[in-house]
ROSE-107002 format. One record per residue (C-alpha): x, y, z. Coordinates in steps of 0.5 Angstrom, whole numbers, plus 500, padded with zeros to 3 digits. Layout:
<rs>
XYZ;...
</rs>
This chain:
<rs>
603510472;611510472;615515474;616518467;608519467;609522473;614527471;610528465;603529469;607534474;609538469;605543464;600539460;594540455;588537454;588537447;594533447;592528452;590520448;591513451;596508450;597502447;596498454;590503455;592507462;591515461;598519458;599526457;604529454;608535456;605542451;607548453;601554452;602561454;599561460;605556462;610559458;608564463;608561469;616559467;619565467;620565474;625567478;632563480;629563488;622561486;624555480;629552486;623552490;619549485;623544483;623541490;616541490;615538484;619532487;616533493;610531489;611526484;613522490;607523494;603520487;607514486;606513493;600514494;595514487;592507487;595502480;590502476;586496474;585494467;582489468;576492469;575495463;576487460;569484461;569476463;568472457;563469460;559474461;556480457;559487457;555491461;558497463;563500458;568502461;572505455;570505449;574503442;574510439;579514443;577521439;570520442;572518449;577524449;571528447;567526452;572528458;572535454;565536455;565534461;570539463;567545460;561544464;565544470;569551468;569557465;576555462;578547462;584547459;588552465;587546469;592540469;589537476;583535480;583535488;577530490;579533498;576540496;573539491;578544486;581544479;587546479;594547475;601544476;603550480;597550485;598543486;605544488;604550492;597550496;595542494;601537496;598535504;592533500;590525499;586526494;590530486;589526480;590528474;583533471;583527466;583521470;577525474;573526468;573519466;572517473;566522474;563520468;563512469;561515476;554517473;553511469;554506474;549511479;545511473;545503472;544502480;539507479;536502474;538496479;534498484;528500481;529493478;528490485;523494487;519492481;521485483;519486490;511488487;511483484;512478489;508482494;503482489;502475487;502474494;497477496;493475490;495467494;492471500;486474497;484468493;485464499;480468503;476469497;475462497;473461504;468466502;465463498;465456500;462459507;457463503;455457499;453452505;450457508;446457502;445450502;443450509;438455508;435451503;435445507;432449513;428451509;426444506;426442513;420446515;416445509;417437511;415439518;409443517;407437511;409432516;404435522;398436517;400429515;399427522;393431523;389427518;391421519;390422527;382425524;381418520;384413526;379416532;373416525;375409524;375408531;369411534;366407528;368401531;366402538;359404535;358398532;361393536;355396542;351394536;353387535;353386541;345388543;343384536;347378540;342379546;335379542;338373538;339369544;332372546;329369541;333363543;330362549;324362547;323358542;325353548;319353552;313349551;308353557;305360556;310360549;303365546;304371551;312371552;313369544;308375541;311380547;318378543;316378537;313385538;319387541;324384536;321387530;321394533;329393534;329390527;327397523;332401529;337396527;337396520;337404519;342404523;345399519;344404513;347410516;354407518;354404511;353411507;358414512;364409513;368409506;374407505;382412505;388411502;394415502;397419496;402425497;403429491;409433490;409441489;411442482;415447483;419442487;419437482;421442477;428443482;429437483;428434476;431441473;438442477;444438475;449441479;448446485;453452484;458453478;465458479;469460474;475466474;474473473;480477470;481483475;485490474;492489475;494494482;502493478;506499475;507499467;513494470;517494462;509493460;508493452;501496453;499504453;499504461;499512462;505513468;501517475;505523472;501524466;495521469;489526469;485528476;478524475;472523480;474529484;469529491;469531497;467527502;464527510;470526516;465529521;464525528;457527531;461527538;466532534;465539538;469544533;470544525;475538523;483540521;485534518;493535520;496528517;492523513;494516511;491511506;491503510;489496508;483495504;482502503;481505511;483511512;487514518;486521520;489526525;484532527;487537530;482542532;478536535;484533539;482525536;484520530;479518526;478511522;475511516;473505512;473505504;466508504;468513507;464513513;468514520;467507524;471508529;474515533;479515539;480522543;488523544;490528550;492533545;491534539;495530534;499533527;501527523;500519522;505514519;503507518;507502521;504496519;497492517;495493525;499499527;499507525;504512529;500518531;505525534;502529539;507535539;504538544;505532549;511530545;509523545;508519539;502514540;502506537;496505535;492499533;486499527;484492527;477494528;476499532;482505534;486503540;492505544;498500543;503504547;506510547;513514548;516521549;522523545;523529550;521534543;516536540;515532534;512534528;512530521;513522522;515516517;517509519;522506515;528500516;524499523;525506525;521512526;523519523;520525526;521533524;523535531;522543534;520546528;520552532;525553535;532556533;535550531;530544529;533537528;530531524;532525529;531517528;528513534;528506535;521502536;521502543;522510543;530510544;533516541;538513535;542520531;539527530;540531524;540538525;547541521;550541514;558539514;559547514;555548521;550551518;542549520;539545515;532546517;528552520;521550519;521542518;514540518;512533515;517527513;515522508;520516505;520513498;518507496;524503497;525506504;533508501;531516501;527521506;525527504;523533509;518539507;521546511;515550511;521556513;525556507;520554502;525548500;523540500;530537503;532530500;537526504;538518505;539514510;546516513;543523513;546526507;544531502;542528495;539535493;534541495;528542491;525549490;519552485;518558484;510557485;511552491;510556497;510554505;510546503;508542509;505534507;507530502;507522499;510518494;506513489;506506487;512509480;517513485;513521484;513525490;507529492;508535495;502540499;503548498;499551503;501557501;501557494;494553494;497547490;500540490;506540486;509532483;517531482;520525481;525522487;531526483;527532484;525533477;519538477;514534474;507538474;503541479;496536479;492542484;491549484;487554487;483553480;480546482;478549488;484547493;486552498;491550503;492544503;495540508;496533508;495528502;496520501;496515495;492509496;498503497;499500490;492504488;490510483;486513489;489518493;485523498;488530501;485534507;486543505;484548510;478551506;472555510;466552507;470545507;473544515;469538514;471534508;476531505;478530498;478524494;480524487;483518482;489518477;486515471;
</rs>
């Protein structure tokens, strides 16, 4: 902007006489109106010392207003034109930046000056007068055209981000797909040698009590054969003698009579034994052969079977968010509650009725729970059956997974946070003391975030490092003013950018990023006494009122969206909820007298 601009832009100015000029930088021309005509009816003395302020101010313009750059609003030519910087048709700009001062003030056209130092329209005068120390005055124009590109670029970063986080998903996915199908073939194949080595154990005890039966019979016709054999060795043997009897009979020449008839009787007695014994061996003695013959339900297996197992790929439900989907996917926010139930987290070592305090979904679908009144942890699977239970020295408030193997559990009374580990059973990992009572806890950039003194006259939201250092603490707004009174659980959203904190005490659920700046405030007029709260797989904060007996759904901007429970659906003081990762489960814990005991479960179908 030239000095002329500057002279122009100090003097008094109108915004319906405002354009562009041909190089496409910001003009005002000068147009009285009344309410300058007014102000120029001054005095001598305080016109002298007004045109001594106006000089003063035109050289603090010249010096420190930045040269406008109009090559931002000239795109590359080898890039597309994303971001419309100003448009071609400057009635329709000039329209714009008119609505957008109308939503800013009663009366736009009395300002000719925006101070970004304190956040001020105002006029030449009282720019000269009570506004020329600060750094910040622009013409009200400039500041228009500057908050509406703001908004659009925050709206495309907005885009952006969601983007990468799509993309983040989607990565994550694939490589779980990869791990699950990796691990499903292991499975698998383990399953299917097992198979064949029971099939082959079995066969081989079938082979076994064949083979014995095999050797039994054999071992029967060898000792038959055997005996036999023995039997009629003796036979021939005692034939033999007689034969060699009669022999030497034949030979003698004296008392041949006597001895021959003596033998002779003899040998015919023998003769009749031998021949019946002869009979008998021949009617008992056959002759064996061996033939096996196979079971025919073996040979039909055998003769049957061309392969022994078939695989094939079955589609599965896709766990991504409707990601720029041409399908009629419902978002979680118009979702319907479907499959409500109540299930059993009840311990037999459990001394008193539960009060799950804090919950949180984990992988698989186990579940961690903080039960206040039996002063433990519980880990659920995803039957709901509670497998594992560790007795802390004082009851625990809240639990935030760390990650896969880890879950950070506080312990307010004690004011220590425990690290937990859930591979299979709940173990300690470590602990520290944050030296505060800590309340509500989330883990997000490899820090945790724990509510603080809730109780106390001024509670604080602080940050620790993993190893329990004490990194920043929250506890006022700019203005000095506390900014909680009863902060009570803490959550982050999907893309670890944002942190959102319940205050029972003011009935307000308090946005802040991670530097600790306030994005917004939510309040409704049917949430009170907001204590636990979650986020699902689409951005949408969920949020207990225990009071209120509801659990209301917002989006991360704080757009009320709807309530997804009351008091009709049988909620009464619900205190914690978490979604299952990437999942349409979510479960929530309410302080009903008849159901201490159980926890809900439902799904967004």
């Amino acid at each position: 902007m030239d000095e002329n601009n500057v002279d122009q832009s100090i003097s008094l100015m109108s915004l319906e006489s405002s354009g562009y000029t041909s190089d496409g930088s910001l003009a005002m021309t000068p147009v009285k109106s009344e309410s300058r005509s007014q102000n120029s009816s001054v005095n001598g003395r305080n016109s002298k010392a007004e045109d001594m302020n106006v000089s003063y101010l035109k050289s603090q313009m010249l010096s420190k207003r930045p040269a406008e750059d109009n090559s931002a609003s000239k795109p590359d030519g080898n890039e597309g034109h994303l971001i419309p910087i100003r448009s071609d048709n400057k009635e329709n700009d000039k329209a714009l930046i008119l609505i957008e001062l109308r939503t800013q003030m009663e009366n736009p056209f009395e300002v000719d000056y925006y101070c970004t130092d304190h956040q001020l329209h105002l006029s030449a005068k009282d720019c000269v007068m009570n506004h020329r120390s600060c750094n910040g005055v622009i013409p009200v124009l400039e500041w228009a055209k500057r908050n509406r590109e703001t908004r659009e670029l925050t709206k495309l970063e907005r885009a952006m981000t969601q983007y990468a986080y799509f993309g983040s998903l989607m990565s994550a996915d694939r490589i779980e797909q990869r791990d699950a199908l990796d691990m499903r073939k292991t499975l698998l194949l383990e399953q299917f040698n097992q198979y064949q080595e029971d099939t082959i154990t079995h066969l081989l005890t079938l082979q076994a009590i064949f083979v014995k039966k095999f050797d039994d019979i054999h071992e029967t016709n060898i000792q038959g054969l055997i005996s036999l054999s023995k039997r009629t060795s003796s036979f021939c043997k005692e034939a033999l003698d007689v034969i060699n009897k009669i022999k030497s009979l034949l030979k003698q020449v004296k008392d041949r009579n006597y001895e021959f008839t003596k033998t002779k009787r003899e040998v015919q007695l023998k003769s009749l034994v031998y021949e019946e014994i002869l009979r008998k061996y021949f009617l008992t003695v056959k002759r064996l052969d061996y033939v096996v013959t196979y079971d025919p339900a073996y040979e039909a297996i055998t003769k049957n079977v061309k392969k022994l197992a078939y695989i094939k790929e079955v589609p599965q439900p896709s766990k991504l968010p409707s990601f720029l989907s041409q399908s009629k996917e419902v978002r979680y926010a118009k979702r319907q509650v479907k499959d409500l139930d109540r299930v059993f987290c009840k311990h037999p070592d459990d001394e008193s009725n539960c009060c799950i305090s804090g919950c949180c979904y984990l992988a698989d679908g186990k579940i961690v729970l903080a039960d206040w009144n039996n002063r433990c942890v519980k880990l659920l699977d995803k039957f709901f059956n509670v497998v594992s239970r560790l007795v802390l020295p004082q009851s625990p408030w809240n639990v935030a997974k760390i990650d896969d193997e880890k879950v950070a559990v506080t312990v307010p009374g004690e004011k220590s946070v425990y690290v937990l580990t859930y591979i299979k059973n709940l173990k300690t990992f470590g602990s520290f003391e944050t030296r505060c009572e800590c309340w509500g806890i989330t883990f997000v950039e490899h820090k945790f975030v724990i509510t603080c003194d809730p109780l106390s006259e001024i509670p604080s939201l602080k940050f620790f490092s993993l190893d329990g250092n004490e990194i920043k603490s929250i506890k006022n707004e700019k203005k000095g003013t506390p900014l909680f009174k009863c902060p009570s659980h803490v959550i982050t959203n999907t893309i670890h950018t944002l942190i959102f904190v319940s205050d029972c005490g003011t009935n307000l659920v308090t946005c802040l990023n991670l530097e600790g700046k306030v994005k917004f405030q939510f309040r409704h007029e049917k949430l009170d006494y907001p204590t636990g709260m979650t986020t699902d797989c689409q951005a949408n904060v969920y949020i207990c009122g225990k009071n209120s007996h509801n659990i209301h759904v917002i989006t991360e901007e704080g757009v009320f969206l709807r309530i997804l429970l009351s008091e009709n659906d049988g909620l009464h003081g619900p205190r914690s909820i978490s979604f299952e990762t990437n999942g349409e489960n979510f479960i929530a814990s309410d302080l009903s007298s008849d159901h201490c005991d159980k926890i809900i479960h439902a799904k967004l179908l």
